[in-house]
C-alpha positions as CSV (number, residue, x, y, z in Angstrom):
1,X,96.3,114.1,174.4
2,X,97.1,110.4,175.3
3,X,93.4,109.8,173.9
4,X,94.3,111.5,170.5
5,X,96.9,109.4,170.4
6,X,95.6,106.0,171.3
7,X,92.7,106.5,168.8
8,X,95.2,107.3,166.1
9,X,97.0,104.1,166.8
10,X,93.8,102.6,166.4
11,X,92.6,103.8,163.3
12,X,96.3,103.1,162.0
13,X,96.0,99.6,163.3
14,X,92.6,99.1,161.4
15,X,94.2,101.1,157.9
16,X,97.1,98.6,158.0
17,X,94.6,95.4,158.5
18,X,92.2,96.8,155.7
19,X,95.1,97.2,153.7
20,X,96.7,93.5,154.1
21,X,93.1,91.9,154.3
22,X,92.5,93.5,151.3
23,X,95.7,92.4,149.4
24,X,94.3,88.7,150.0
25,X,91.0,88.6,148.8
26,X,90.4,88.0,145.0
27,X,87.5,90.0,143.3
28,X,85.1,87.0,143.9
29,X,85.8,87.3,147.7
30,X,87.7,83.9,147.9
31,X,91.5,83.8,149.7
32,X,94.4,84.5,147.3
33,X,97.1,82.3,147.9
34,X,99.6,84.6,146.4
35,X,100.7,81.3,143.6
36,X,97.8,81.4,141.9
37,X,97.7,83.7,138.8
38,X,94.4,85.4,137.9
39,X,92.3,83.2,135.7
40,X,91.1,85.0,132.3
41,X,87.7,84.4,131.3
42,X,86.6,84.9,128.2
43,X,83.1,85.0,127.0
44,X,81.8,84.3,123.5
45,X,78.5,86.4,122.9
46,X,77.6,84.9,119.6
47,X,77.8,81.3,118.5
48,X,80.9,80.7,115.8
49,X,80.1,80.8,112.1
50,X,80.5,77.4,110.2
51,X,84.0,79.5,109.0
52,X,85.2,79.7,112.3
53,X,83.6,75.9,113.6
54,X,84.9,74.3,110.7
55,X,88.9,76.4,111.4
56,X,88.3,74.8,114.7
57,X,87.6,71.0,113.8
58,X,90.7,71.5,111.0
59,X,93.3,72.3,113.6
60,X,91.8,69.7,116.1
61,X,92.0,67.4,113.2
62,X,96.3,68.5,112.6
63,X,96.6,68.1,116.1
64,X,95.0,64.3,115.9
65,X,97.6,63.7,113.2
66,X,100.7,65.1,114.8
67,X,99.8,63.0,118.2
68,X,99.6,60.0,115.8
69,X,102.4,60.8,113.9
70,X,105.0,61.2,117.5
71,X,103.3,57.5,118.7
72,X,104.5,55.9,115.4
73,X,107.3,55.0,113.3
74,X,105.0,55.4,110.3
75,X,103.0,58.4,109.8
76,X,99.5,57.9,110.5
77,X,96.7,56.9,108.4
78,X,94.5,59.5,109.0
79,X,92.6,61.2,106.5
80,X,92.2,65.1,106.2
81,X,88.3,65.7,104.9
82,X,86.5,69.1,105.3
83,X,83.9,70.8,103.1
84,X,84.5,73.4,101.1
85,X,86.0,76.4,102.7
86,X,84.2,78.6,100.4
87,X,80.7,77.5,100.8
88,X,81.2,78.2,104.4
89,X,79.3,80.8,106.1
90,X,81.5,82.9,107.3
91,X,81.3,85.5,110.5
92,X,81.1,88.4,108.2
93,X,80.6,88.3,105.0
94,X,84.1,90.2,103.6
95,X,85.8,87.2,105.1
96,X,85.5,85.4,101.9
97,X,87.4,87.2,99.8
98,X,88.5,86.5,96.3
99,X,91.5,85.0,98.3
100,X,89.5,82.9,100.1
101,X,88.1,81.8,97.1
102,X,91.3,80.9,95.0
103,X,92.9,79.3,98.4
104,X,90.0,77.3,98.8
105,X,90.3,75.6,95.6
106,X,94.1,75.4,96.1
107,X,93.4,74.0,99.5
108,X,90.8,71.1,98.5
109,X,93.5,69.6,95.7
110,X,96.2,69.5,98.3
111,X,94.0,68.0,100.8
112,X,93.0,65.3,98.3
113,X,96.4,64.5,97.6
114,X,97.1,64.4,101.5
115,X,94.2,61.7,101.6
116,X,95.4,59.5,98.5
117,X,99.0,59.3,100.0
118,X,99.0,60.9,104.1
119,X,102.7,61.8,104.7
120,X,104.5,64.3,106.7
121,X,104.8,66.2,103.5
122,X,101.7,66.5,102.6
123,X,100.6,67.2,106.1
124,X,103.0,70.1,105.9
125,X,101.6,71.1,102.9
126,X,98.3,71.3,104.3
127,X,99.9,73.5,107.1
128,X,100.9,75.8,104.1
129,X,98.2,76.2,102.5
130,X,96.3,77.3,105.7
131,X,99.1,80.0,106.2
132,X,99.2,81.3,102.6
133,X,95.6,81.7,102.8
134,X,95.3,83.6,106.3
135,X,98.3,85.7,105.6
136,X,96.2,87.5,103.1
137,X,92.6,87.1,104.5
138,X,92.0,86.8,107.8
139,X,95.8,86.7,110.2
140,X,94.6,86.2,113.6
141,X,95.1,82.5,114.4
142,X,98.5,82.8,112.2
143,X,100.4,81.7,115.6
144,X,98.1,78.9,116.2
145,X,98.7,77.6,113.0
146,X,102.6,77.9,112.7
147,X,102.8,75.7,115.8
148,X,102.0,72.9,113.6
149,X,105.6,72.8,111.1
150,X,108.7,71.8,113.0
């Protein structure tokens, strides 16, 4: 009986240490700290479109602007020039929409304008133009690009 018991102690013991042991140990088999938040990876199977590439180097370029505008009194001097949106290729086809299409013309007057004169309005303009046009084509980086007004 007092053999029963010892070995059931012992299996207990080695449950419980399994247990805890286990509770430390990421998925990758390296020590959790217990501050550390899981890390989310994403992977991208296909390279981005010249759409999506070019969406990319546009809000890099409003970020350029707004760090320029917050280091100086005047707003910067920096210059807003893409290609045409529409003569993009985009990641599916249906992403250039007749919307696409009238935005993009809308969008390339407003950036010239921005260019002849940069100002914090027309910078905000710019911002507008990129909402007005996602809101009915293509939402997703919506958030991303409302962090650029005020």
């Amino acid at each position: 009986m007092r053999l029963i018991k010892c070995r059931s102690v012992v299996i207990a013991s080695v449950i419980m240490t399994v247990s805890l042991y286990s509770c430390t140990v990421n998925d990758d088999g390296s020590q959790n700290s217990g501050n550390k938040q899981k890390e989310k990876v994403v992977t991208i199977a296909n390279p981005p479109s010249q759409l999506a590439q070019l969406m990319r180097y546009m809000d890099e370029r409003l970020i350029e602007i707004e760090v320029a505008s917050e280091q100086s009194d005047d707003w910067p001097n920096l210059k807003f020039n893409f290609p045409d949106i529409s003569e993009q290729e985009p990641t599916r086809e249906s992403m250039l929409s007749d919307a696409v299409f009238e935005h993009s013309v809308s969008f390339q007057k407003i950036s010239e304008e921005y260019n002849t004169a940069p100002s914090k309005e027309g910078f905000d303009k710019i911002v507008q133009e990129c909402l007005a046009c996602h809101y009915r084509s293509c939402p997703g980086p919506i958030v991303r690009i409302k962090k650029h007004l005020d």
